[in-house]
MITORVEX-975325 format. One record per residue (C-alpha): x, y, z; residue number from 1; chain. Coordinates in nm, 3 decimals. Layout:
BEGIN
GUVO       px       py       pz  seq  mol
GUVO        X        Y        Z  NUM    A
...
END
This chain:
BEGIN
GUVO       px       py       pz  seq  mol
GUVO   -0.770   11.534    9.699    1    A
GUVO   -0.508   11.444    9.965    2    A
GUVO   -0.384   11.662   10.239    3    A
GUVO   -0.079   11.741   10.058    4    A
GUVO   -0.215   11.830    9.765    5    A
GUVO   -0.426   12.021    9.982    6    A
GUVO   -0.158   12.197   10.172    7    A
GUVO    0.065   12.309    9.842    8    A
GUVO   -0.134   12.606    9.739    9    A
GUVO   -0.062   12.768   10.104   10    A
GUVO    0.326   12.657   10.052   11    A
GUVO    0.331   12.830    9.712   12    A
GUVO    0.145   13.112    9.897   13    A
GUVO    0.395   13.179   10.219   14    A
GUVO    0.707   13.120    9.982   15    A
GUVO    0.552   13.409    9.738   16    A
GUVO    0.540   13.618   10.052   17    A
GUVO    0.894   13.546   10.180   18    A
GUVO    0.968   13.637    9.830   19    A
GUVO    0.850   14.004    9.790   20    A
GUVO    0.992   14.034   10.168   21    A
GUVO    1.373   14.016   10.048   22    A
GUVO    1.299   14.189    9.693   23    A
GUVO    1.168   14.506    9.880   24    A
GUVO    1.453   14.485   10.164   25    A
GUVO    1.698   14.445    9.851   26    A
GUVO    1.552   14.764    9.723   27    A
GUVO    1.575   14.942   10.048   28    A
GUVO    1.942   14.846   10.091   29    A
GUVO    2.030   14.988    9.745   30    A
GUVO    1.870   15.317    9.806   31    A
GUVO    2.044   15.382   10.128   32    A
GUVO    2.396   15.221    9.959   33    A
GUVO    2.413   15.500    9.660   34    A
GUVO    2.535   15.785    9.846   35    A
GUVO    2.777   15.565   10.001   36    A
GUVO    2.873   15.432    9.702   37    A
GUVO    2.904   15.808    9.511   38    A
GUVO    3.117   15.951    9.790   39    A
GUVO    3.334   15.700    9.804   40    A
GUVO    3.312   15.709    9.399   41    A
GUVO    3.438   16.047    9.394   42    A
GUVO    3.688   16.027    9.686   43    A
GUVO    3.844   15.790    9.470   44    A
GUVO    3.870   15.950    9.172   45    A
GUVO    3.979   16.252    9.361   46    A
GUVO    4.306   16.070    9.480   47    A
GUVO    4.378   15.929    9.127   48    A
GUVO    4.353   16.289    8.989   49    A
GUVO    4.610   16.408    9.303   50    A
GUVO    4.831   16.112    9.224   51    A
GUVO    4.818   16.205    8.825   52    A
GUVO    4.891   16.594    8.897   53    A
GUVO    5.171   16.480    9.120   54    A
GUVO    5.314   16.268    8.853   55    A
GUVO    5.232   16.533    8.609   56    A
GUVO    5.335   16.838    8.751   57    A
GUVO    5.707   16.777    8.663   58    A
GUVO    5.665   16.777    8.316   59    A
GUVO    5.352   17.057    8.343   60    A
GUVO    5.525   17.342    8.542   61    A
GUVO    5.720   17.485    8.193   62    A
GUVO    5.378   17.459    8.042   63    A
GUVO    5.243   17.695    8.270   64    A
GUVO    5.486   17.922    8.272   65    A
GUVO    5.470   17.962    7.917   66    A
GUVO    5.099   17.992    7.904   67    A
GUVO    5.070   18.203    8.179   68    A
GUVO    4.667   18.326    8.204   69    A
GUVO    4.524   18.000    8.148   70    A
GUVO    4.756   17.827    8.373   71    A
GUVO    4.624   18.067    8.645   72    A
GUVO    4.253   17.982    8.576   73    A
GUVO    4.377   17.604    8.592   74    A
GUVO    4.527   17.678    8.940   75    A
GUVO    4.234   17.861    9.094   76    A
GUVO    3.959   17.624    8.953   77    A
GUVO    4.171   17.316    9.140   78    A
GUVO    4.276   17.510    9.432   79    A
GUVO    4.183   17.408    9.805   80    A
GUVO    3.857   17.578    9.991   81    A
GUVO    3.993   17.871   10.256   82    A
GUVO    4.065   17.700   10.568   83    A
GUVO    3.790   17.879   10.839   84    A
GUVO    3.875   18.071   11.105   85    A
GUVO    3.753   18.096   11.445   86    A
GUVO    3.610   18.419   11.572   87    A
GUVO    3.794   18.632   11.808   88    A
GUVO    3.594   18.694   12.165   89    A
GUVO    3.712   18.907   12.446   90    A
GUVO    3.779   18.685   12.743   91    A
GUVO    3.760   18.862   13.061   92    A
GUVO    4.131   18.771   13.304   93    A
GUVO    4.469   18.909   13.374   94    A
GUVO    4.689   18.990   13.091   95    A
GUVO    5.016   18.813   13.202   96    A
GUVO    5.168   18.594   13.477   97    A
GUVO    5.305   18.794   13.744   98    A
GUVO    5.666   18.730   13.845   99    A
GUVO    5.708   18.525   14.177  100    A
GUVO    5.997   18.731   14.262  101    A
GUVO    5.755   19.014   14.339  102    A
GUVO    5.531   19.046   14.632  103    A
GUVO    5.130   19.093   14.570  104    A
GUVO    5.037   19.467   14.441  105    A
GUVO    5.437   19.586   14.475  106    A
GUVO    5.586   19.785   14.181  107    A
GUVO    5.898   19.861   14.052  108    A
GUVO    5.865   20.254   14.223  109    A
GUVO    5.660   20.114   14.503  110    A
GUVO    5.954   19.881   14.559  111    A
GUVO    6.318   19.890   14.546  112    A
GUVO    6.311   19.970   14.169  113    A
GUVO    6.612   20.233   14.054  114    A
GUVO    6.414   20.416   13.737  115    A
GUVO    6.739   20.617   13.702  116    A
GUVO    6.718   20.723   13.325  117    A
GUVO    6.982   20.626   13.097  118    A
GUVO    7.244   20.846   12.988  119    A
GUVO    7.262   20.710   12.659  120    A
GUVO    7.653   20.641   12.673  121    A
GUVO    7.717   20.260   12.566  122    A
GUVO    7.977   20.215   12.801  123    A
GUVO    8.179   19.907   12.839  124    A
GUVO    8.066   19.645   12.640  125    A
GUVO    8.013   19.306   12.753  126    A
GUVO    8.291   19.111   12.611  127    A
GUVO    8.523   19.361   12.782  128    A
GUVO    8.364   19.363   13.141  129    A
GUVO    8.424   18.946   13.128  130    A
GUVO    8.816   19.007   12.975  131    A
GUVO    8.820   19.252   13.259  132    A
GUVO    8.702   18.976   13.507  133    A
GUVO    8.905   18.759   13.421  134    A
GUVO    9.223   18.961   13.453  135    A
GUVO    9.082   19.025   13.808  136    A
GUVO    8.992   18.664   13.969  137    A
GUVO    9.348   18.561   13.801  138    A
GUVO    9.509   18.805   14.042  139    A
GUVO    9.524   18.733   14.422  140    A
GUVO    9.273   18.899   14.667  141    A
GUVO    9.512   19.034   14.885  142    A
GUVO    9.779   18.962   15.146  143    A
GUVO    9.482   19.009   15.390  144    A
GUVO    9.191   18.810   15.460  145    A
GUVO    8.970   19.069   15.567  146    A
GUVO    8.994   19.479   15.614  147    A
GUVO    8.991   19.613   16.011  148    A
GUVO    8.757   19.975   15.959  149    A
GUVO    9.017   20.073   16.254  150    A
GUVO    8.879   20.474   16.286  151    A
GUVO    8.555   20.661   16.130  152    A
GUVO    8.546   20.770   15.841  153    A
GUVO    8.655   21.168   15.878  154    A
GUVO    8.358   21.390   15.787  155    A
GUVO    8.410   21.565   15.486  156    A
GUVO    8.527   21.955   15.483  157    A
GUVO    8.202   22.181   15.523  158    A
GUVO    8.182   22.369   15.262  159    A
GUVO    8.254   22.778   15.209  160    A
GUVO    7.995   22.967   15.421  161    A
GUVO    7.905   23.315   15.429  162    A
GUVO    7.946   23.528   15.771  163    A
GUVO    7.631   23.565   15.927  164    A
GUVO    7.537   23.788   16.186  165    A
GUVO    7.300   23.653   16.466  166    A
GUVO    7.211   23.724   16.838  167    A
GUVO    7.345   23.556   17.127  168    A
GUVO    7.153   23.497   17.424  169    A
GUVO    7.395   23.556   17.745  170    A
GUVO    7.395   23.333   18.045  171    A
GUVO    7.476   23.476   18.383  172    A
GUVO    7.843   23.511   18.470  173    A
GUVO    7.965   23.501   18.109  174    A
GUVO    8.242   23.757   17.941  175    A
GUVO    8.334   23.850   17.604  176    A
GUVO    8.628   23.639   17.625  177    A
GUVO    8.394   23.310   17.695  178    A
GUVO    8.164   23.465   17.380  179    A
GUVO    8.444   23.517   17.159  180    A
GUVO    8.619   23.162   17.232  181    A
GUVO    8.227   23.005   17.170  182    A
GUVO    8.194   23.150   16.860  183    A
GUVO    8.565   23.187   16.757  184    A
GUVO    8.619   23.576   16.651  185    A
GUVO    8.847   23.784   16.812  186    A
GUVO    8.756   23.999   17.180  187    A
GUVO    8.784   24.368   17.046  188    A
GUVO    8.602   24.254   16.685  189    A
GUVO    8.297   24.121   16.984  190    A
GUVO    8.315   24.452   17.164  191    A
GUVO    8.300   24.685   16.878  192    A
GUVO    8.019   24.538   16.717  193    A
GUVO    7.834   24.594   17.081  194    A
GUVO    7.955   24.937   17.138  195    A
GUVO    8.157   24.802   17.496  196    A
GUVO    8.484   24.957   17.560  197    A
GUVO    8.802   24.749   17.508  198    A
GUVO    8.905   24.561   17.854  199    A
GUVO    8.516   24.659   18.032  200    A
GUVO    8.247   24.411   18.113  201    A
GUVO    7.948   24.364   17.966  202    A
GUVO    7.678   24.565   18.098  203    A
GUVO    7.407   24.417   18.329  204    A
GUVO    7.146   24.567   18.120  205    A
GUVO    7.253   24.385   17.807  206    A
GUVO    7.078   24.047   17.761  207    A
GUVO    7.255   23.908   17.401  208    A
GUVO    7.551   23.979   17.194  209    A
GUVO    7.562   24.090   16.797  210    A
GUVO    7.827   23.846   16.685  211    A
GUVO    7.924   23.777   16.288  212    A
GUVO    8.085   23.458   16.239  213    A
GUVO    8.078   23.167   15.991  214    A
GUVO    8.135   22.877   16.304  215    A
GUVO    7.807   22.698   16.472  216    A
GUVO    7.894   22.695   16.859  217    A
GUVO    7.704   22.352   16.976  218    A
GUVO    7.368   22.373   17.070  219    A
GUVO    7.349   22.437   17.442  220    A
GUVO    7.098   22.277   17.703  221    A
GUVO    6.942   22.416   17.972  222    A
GUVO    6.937   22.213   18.318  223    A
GUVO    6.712   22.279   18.633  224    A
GUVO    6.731   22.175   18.978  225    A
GUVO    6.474   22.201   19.318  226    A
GUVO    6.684   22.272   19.591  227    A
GUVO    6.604   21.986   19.829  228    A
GUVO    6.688   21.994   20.204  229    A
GUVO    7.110   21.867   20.205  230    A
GUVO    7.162   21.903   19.844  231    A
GUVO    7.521   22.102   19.815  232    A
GUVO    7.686   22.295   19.521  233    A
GUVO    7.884   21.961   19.445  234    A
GUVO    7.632   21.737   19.478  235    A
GUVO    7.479   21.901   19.216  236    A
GUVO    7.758   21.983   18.992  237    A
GUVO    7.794   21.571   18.981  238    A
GUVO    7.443   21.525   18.869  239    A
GUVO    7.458   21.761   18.586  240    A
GUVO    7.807   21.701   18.478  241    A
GUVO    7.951   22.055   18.484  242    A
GUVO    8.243   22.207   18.696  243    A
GUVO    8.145   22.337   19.069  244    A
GUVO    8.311   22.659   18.964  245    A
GUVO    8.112   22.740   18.640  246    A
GUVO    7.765   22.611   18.826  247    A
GUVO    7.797   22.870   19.124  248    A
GUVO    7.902   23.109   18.837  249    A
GUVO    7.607   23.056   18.687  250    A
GUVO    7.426   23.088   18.966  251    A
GUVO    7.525   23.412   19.160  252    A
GUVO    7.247   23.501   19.329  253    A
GUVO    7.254   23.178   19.558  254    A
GUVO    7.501   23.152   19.825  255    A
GUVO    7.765   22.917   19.977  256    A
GUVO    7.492   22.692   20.146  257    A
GUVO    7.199   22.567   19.947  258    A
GUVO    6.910   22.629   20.245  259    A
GUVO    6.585   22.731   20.121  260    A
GUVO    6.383   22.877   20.339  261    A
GUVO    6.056   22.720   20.427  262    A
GUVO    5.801   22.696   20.150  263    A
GUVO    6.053   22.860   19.986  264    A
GUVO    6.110   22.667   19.619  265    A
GUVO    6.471   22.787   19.443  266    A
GUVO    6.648   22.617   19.168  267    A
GUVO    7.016   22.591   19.070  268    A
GUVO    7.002   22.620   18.685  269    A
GUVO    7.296   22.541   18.489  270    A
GUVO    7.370   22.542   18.065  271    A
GUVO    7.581   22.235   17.952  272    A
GUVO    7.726   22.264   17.578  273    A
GUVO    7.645   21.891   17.425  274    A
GUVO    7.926   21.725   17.255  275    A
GUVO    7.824   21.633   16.911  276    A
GUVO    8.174   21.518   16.774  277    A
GUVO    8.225   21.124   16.774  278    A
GUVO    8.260   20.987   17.112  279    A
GUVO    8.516   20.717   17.210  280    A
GUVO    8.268   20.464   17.166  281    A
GUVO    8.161   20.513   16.848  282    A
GUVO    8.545   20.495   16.767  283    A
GUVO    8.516   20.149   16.917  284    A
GUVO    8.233   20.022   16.722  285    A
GUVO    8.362   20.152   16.385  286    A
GUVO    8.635   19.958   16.481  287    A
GUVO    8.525   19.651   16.526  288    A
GUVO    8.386   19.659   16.179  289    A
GUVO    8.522   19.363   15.938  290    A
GUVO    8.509   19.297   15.558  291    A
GUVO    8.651   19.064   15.332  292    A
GUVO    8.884   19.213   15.067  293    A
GUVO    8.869   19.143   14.705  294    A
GUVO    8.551   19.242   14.630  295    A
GUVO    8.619   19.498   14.313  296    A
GUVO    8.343   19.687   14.135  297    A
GUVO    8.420   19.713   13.762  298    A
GUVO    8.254   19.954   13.451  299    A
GUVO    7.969   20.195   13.556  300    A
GUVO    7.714   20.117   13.751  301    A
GUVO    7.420   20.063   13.493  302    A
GUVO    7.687   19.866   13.310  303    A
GUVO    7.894   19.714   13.500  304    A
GUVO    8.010   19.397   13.670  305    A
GUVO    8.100   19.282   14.029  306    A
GUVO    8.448   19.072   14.111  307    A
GUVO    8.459   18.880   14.445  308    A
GUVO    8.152   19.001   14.541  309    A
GUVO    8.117   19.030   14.909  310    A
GUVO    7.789   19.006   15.031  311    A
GUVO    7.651   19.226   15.353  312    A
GUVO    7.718   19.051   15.697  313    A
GUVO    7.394   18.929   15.874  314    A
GUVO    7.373   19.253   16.186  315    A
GUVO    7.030   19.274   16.311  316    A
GUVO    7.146   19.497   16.552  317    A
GUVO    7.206   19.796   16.243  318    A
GUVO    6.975   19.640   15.966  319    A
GUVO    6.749   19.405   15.810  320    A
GUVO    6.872   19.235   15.471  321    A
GUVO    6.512   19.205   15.275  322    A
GUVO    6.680   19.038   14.982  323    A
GUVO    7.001   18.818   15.085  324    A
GUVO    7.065   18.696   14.732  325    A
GUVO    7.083   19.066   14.621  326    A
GUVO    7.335   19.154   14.916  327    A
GUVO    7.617   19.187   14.737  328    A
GUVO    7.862   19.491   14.680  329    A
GUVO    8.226   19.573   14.633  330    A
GUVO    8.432   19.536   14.944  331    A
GUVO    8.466   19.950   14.975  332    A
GUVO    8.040   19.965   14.919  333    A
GUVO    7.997   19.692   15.234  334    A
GUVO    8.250   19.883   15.468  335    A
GUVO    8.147   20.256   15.397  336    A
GUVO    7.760   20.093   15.444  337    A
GUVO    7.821   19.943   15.746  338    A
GUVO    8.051   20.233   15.893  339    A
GUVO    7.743   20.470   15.821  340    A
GUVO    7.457   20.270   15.971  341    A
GUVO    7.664   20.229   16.256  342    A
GUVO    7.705   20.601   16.334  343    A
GUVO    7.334   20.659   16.259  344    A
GUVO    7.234   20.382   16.535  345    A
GUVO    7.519   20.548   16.785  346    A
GUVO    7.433   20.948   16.716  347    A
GUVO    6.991   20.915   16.678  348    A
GUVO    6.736   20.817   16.903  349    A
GUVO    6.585   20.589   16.638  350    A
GUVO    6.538   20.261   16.714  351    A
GUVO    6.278   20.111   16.416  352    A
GUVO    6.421   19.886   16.165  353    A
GUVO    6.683   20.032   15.866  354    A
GUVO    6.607   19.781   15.585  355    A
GUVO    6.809   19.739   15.289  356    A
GUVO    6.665   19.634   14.983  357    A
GUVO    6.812   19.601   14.661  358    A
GUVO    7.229   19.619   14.658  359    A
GUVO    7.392   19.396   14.334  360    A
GUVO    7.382   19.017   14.274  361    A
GUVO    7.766   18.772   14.353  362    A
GUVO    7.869   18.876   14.012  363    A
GUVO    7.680   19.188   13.921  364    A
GUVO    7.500   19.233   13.600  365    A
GUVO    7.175   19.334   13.546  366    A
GUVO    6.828   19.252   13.725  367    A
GUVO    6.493   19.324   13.774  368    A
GUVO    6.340   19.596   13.818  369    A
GUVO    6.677   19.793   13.844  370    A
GUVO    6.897   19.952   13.582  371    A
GUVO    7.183   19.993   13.770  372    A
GUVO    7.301   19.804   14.089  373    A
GUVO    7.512   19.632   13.805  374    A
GUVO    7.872   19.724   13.964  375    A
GUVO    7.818   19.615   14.355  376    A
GUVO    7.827   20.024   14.424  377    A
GUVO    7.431   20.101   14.472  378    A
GUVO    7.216   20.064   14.846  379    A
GUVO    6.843   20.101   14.786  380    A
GUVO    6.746   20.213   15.159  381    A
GUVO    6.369   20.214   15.302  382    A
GUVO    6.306   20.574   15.449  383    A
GUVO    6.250   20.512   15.865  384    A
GUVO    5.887   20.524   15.939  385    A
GUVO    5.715   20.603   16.259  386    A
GUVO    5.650   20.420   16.519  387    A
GUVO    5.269   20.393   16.444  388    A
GUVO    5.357   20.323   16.066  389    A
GUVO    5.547   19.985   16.137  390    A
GUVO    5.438   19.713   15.995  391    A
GUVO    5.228   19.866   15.707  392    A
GUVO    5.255   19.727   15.406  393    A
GUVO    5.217   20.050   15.183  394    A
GUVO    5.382   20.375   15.358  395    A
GUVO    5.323   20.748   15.252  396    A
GUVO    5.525   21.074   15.346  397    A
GUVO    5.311   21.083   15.634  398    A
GUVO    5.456   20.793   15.818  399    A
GUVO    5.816   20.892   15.759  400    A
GUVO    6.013   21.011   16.051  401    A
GUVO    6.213   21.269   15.852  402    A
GUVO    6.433   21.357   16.179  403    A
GUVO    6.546   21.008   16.145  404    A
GUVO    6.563   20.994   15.745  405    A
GUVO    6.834   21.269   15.769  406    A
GUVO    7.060   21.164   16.051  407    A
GUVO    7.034   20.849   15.820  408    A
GUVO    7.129   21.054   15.541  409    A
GUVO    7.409   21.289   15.741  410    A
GUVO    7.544   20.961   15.827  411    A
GUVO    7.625   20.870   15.453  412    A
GUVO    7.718   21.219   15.382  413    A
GUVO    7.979   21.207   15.643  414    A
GUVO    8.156   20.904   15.496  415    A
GUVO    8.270   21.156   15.213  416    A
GUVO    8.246   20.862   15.017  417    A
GUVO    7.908   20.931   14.848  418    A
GUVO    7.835   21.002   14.483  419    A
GUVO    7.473   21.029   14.541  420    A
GUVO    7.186   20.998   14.704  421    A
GUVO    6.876   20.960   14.474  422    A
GUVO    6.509   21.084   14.653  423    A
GUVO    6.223   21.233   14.455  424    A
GUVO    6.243   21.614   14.443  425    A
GUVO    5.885   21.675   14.625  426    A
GUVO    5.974   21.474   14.899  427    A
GUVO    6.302   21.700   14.974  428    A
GUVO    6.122   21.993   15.115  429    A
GUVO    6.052   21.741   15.402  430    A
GUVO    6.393   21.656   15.421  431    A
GUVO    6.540   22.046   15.386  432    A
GUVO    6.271   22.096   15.705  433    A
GUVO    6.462   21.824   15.904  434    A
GUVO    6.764   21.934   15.840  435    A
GUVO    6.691   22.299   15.939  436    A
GUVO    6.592   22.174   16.298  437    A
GUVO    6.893   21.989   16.364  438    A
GUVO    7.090   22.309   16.290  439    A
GUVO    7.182   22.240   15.958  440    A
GUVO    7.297   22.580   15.788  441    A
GUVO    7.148   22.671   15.447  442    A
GUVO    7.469   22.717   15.321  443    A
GUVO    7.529   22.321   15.369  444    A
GUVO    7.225   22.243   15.247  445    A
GUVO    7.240   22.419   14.957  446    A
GUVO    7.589   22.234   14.851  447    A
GUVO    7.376   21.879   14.922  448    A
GUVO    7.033   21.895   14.855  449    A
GUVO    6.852   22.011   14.539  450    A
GUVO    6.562   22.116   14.699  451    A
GUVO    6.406   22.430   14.658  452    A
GUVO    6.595   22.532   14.327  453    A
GUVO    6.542   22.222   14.068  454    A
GUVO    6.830   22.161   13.862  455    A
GUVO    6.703   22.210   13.486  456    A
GUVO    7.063   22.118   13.386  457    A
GUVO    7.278   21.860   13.547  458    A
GUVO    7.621   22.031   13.488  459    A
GUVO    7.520   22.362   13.607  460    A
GUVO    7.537   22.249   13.977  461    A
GUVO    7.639   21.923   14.111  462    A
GUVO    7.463   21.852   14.436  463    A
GUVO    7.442   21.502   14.596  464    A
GUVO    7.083   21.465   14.735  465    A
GUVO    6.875   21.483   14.364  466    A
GUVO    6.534   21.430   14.234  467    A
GUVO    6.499   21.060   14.025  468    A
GUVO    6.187   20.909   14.004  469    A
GUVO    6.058   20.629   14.148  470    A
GUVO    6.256   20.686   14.491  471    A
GUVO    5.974   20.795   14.725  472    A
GUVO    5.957   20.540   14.970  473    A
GUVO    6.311   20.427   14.961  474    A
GUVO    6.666   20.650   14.908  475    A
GUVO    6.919   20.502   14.652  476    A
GUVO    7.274   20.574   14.801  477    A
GUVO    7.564   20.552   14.563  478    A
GUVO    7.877   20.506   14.692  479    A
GUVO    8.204   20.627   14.531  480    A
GUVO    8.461   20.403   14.346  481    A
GUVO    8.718   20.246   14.619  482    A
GUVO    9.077   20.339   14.602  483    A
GUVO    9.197   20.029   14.453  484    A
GUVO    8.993   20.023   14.151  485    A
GUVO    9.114   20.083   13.857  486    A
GUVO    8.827   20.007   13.683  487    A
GUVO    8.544   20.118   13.813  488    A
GUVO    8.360   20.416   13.641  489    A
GUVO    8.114   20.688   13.756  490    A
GUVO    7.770   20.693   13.550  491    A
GUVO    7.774   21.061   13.529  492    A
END
């Protein structure tokens, strides 16, 4: 045997090997290929049966209506799986995006929001507010550029008051003739209701008058003076401002020379009446008060629109504008506003910051948070806060300074050219307090403020300080329709 022949059994051998290698690795390759091969048997034949309805279902649809229950079954047998839905979890977050236009943790009563209910009345609509503005910007301004506020605005007439009988306290050297001219009523009227004879003086003994009148004399202050070695009777009568004549009146028991004795201590003592009626210099800063004309406030003001709109003039020495693009009102809103906050800096003692908030956008309209301030006529005001309250971010009644809220108020009032003057009802007890202490009668008080009688019904009694809520850290002022326009509407 040769070596080849030798060698061909192993050949024979390896190649029968190599063999049943690649007929198991065929087999393999097949058993892993037939679920391939079925799903993409019946995907397939699941697109040729889509293609065939489609084709079909032309020609099919009269069938079905005709044999109505089994083409139902037909329909349901070949119709698609429920699509799944996801399940529902809570998610823990904030519920919406808040608006940029408000500041962090303000609200619409916390801010300059005007929660004035609606009255229900439909007003002007729409298409007739824009006719209206039309008509308006087609017509000149005015001959003038601007308006010259030449005088103050006259305070209104007080209204009808009761006689009231009080006591007044007498000064030395005064007669029933100075008493009757204080409180204007006539001499004998002043006599007989103190039991004095016609033409005698008032007895020493007597220290106050009985006097019934319906007229508030001013308020009267006292002034005191140590005698100091070379003072004189006019020396004096300089410093406090009175006549030489009426001091030493009031002062009878000193004589011509002022000379105290040593250690001795006297005083000259003299009552001044103060002069609460406009001085000549408020006269001159009303009058140096300018507006642009034009601006016209038209329909009512939670439906309304603004013409020309003029907006507030930049005076940080009255007020602080919190929202310039919201500074806009009717040329009679911007003078009357200015003319009161003028008189309020001139007559008070307050000198904190008077911000305005929310007034009416250049054209009016409606925006957020208010109802109204749609017709240029509404002044959201913040209520003057103490001195140790400025600068917090959230006020309460507590930091008010109610003296100051209703000289702010009075101020308005006196324009006569409010409608009103909105202010939640519990905070007007604070108010009626105020207004008590600066001499306020109740008479007056009861024809402005609706505090302590709550008005169940609007008609029965129309008072211009009333409860609407939401205003308890700012007053909403409401100024009156101006003279020139025609149409402008009250809300009420």
């Amino acid at each position: 045997m040769t070596r080849s022949s030798s060698a061909h059994p192993f050949r024979h051998a390896a190649l029968a090997r190599w063999g049943s290698f690649w007929a198991l690795l065929v087999v393999l390759c097949a058993g892993l290929a037939s679920p391939l091969v079925s799903e993409a048997a019946a995907a397939s034949s699941g697109s040729k049966s889509s293609s065939s309805k489609k084709k079909s279902s032309g020609g099919k649809s009269s069938a079905k209506k005709k044999s109505g229950g089994k083409g139902k079954k037909a329909s349901s047998k070949s119709a698609a799986p429920r699509p799944i839905r996801p399940t529902q979890r809570d998610v823990v977050g904030p519920e919406a995006v808040p608006d940029g236009d408000w500041a962090e943790g303000e609200t619409d009563t916390d801010g300059e929001g005007d929660l004035e209910e609606d009255t229900g009345d439909a007003g002007d609509p729409e298409s007739e507010l824009e006719a209206i503005e039309r008509e308006l910007l087609s017509q000149p301004a005015g001959p003038e550029p601007e308006i010259v506020y030449a005088e103050g605005p006259p305070p209104p007439p007080p209204p009808p008051v009761k006689p009231r009988s009080l006591k007044h306290a007498l000064i030395p050297g005064e007669t029933l003739d100075d008493v009757a001219a204080l409180y204007k009523v006539e001499v004998g009227d002043l006599a007989k209701w103190n039991g004095i004879r016609a033409g005698e003086p008032i007895p020493k003994k007597k220290k106050d008058l009985r006097v019934i009148t319906t007229h508030s004399p001013p308020p009267r202050e006292k002034l005191e003076h140590l005698i100091k070695r070379g003072d004189t009777w006019d020396k004096i009568a300089a410093e406090f401002g009175v006549e030489v004549a009426t001091l030493r009146q009031q002062n009878p028991r000193l004589g011509d020379k002022l000379e105290p004795k040593p250690k001795q201590k006297l005083k000259v003592v003299a009552w001044k009446d103060l002069d609460v009626s406009p001085s000549a210099a408020l006269g001159t800063k009303l009058s140096q008060i300018r507006v642009r004309a034009g601006g016209l406030s038209i329909g009512k003001p939670n439906r309304g629109k603004l013409v020309r709109g003029v907006e507030l003039p930049d005076r940080p020495d009255l007020y602080v504008k919190r929202k310039p693009d919201e500074s806009y009102a009717s040329t009679h809103t911007v003078m009357q506003t200015m003319a009161a906050i003028t008189r309020f800096r001139h007559e008070s003692s307050f000198k904190g910051q008077v911000v305005i908030g929310g007034m009416s956008r250049a054209r009016g309209g409606r925006f957020r948070p208010h109802k109204s301030h749609q017709s240029g006529r509404d002044v959201d005001i913040r209520l003057p806060v103490l001195r140790s309250a400025e600068g917090k971010r959230h006020t309460t009644s507590a930091d008010v300074d109610w003296k100051a809220t209703w000289q702010l108020m009075r101020a308005f009032l006196d324009t006569g050219e409010v409608e009103y003057i909105f202010l939640e009802y519990n905070l007007q007890k604070r108010l009626y307090k105020a207004a008590r202490e600066s001499g306020v009668s109740r008479e007056q008080l009861d024809a402005w403020l609706e505090w302590p009688v709550k008005i169940k019904k609007r008609s029965n009694k129309r008072v211009l300080i009333r409860h609407v809520e939401g205003h308890t850290t700012h007053m909403h002022v409401r100024i009156r329709c101006g003279p020139n326009e025609k149409h402008c509407y009250s809300s009420r």
